[in-house]
C-alpha positions, 0 to 999 in steps of 0.5 A: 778368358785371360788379362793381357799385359800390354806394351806402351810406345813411347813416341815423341809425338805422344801424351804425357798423361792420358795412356798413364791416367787410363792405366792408374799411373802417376802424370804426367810422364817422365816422357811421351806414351804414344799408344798402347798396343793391344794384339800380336804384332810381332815388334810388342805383342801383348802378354796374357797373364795366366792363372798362376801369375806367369805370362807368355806371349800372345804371338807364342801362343796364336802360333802354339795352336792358331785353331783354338785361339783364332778358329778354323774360319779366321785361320782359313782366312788370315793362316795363323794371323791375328788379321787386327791390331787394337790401340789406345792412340794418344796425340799431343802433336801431329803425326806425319801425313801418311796413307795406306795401300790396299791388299793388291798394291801391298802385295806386289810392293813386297814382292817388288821390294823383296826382289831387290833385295830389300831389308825388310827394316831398312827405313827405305822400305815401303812395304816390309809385309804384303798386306793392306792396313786399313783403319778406323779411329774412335774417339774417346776425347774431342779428336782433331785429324786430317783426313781425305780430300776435301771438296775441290771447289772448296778447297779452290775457295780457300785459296781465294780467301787466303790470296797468297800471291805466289800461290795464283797459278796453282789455285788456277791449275784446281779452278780450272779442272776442280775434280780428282784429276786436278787434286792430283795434278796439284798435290803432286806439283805441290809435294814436288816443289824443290825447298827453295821454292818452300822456303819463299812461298811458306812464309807467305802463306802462314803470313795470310793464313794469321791474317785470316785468323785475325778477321775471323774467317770461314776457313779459321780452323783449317789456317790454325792447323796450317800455322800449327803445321807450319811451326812444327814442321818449317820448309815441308810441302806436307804443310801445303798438302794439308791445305788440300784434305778435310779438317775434322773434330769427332766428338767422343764416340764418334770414329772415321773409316780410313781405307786404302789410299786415303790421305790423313794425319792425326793432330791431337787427342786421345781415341781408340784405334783398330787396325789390320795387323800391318806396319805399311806406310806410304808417307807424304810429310811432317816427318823426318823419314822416308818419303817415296813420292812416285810410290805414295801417288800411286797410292793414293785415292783422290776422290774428294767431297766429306769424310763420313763420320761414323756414329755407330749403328745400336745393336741394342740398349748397351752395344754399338757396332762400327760397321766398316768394310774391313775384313780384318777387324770390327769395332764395337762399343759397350755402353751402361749407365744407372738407367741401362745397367744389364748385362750383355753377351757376347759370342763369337767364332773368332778371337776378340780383346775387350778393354774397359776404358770406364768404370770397372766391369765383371766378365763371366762365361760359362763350360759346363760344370766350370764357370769362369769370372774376371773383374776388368778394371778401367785400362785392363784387356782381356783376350778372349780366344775363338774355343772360348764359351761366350761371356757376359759383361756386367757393369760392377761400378760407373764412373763419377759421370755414371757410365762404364764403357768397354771396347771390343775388338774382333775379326771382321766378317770373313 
């Protein structure tokens, strides 16, 4: 049980207040914090701060004795890997269009690209690791994203309502065959389009999608974040692509699954975001990098219909679980207020990092004649490895709105 010191990644797109605030920092920023990376990624690992004051790095110390940090079960599974990587995620602007291949496409894109000689951080690279990169976002501030194809007959009734002359043929192409075959064959029609081609049909679709805006239509918010798209990223077929996929808002608390091959982007707010421990990432738009369209449509998942929000399943009065399919990690949130102020404990075979995002909270564990007792304040993270006894959390002081919150990251199921 040791706090960890933690790396800020300063990207463009990034808030220039919410990591810092959540950190006790002065706002705004002298530049954009993007996310605070929790984990053992090799680009920033994260720091665990001993006794004494010194730190060493997480990465150094999984690989000094992966059996007491991870246990036998996830070294077995994950050799001496920490399978997840847990982020504070902070958008002021929309991140790139973007999905992530499964275990299997991963696998053989490494080797393919390993083959051919491929440095492993040339920005033409596909797949510098062979794993999966599965997601899921929780939101801690209202969180707007794209995500997954949207219903296609749906989708076939945007179209109609924005009427964009130059967009006939490709609204009859999805009318005509209105499934996933027919999302395919237009999304790869519309991410092929030469930029003469953009630069003619853009204009008029921003141009109806403000009309649609002006008359209140049933698709305004989906039209605002195309404008929005459109005057951040001028001439990019990833703005047409974004017609295509679910417009959602998560309430805080609220989070979505992001498996293999779906399609999404996040456009504004703040969530904590757990990840398998991979930088594989199959761009489709808004973004000035490396976009490969054969290998992102073979990725690509395009069944179509809503994306299921997650509300999290209540394992009892202060703790809830985010249930995914992943293997690599699972997400759960710990919840007290004046009414429910107890502790609870938490014991697991595996590694886990806890980060309280409220109020301020008291961990405790105990080995035999050796207790042990940490004050976790708001922002701060603890790891916890695998040999470590179980510990109780206990609310030591609430928020002005009454409530502390942590979040728990651990290894999935495995």
């Amino acid at each position: 049980m040791e706090l960890l010191r933690n790396a800020v990644r300063p990207y463009a797109w990034g808030s220039r207040t919410a990591i810092a605030d959540l950190l006790g920092r002065p706002v705004p920023t002298p530049h954009p914090e993007a996310e605070l990376w929790m984990g053992a990624h090799p680009g920033d690992p994260s720091r665990v701060v001993r006794s004494g004051g010194e730190e060493v790095s997480l990465l150094s110390l999984l690989d000094s004795d992966p059996a007491h940090h991870l246990g036998p079960a996830c070294v077995d599974r994950w050799g001496g890997r920490l399978p997840f990587l847990l982020k504070v995620l902070a958008a002021d602007e929309p991140l790139s269009l973007q999905a992530h291949p499964s275990a299997a496409q991963a696998a053989e894109g490494f080797q393919q690209e390993e083959r051919a000689g491929i440095a492993r951080n040339a920005p033409n690279r596909n797949y510098p690791d062979p794993t999966a990169k599965p997601e899921l976002i929780c939101a801690l501030t209202e969180f707007h994203a794209l995500a997954g194809f949207r219903d296609a007959q749906r989708t076939v009734r945007l179209l109609d309502e924005l009427a964009v002359p130059s967009l006939r043929a490709h609204r009859e192409l999805l009318a005509a065959q209105p499934d996933a075959d027919g999302l395919r064959a237009l999304f790869t029609t519309w991410i092929t389009l030469p930029e003469h081609y953009l630069r003619e049909v853009l204009p008029d679709l921003l141009e109806a999608c403000v009309a649609h805006v002006r008359e209140h239509g049933e698709f305004g918010l989906e039209c605002r974040t195309v404008l929005e798209l459109g005057e951040a990223y001028p001439n990019d077929a990833g703005v047409l692509a974004s017609l295509l996929l679910n417009r959602i808002v998560l309430q805080p608390g609220e989070a979505i699954f992001l498996p293999a091959g779906n399609l999404h982007a996040y456009l504004h707010g703040t969530g904590i975001e757990i990840l398998a421990n991979s930088d594989n990432i199959l761009r489709c738009g808004l973004t000035p990098k490396h976009v490969d369209v054969p290998e992102l449509l073979r990725v690509l998942d395009f069944a179509c219909g809503d994306m299921r929000v997650l509300k999290g399943e209540s394992l009892d009065a202060n703790l809830t679980a985010y249930r995914t399919p992943a293997d690599e990690f699972e997400l759960s949130r710990l919840d007290w207020t004046p009414a429910e102020a107890g502790a609870v404990r938490l014991d697991s075979p595996g590694p886990q990092i806890l980060l309280c995002t409220r109020g301020r909270v008291r961990l405790t564990s105990g080995n035999g004649s050796l207790p042990r007792e940490l004050v976790l304040e708001r922002g701060h993270s603890v790891w916890l490895a695998a040999s470590d006894p179980a510990v109780e959390v206990h609310p030591v002081e609430l928020d002005a709105d009454g409530s502390a919150q942590v979040f728990r990251a651990a290894a999935g199921a495995f």
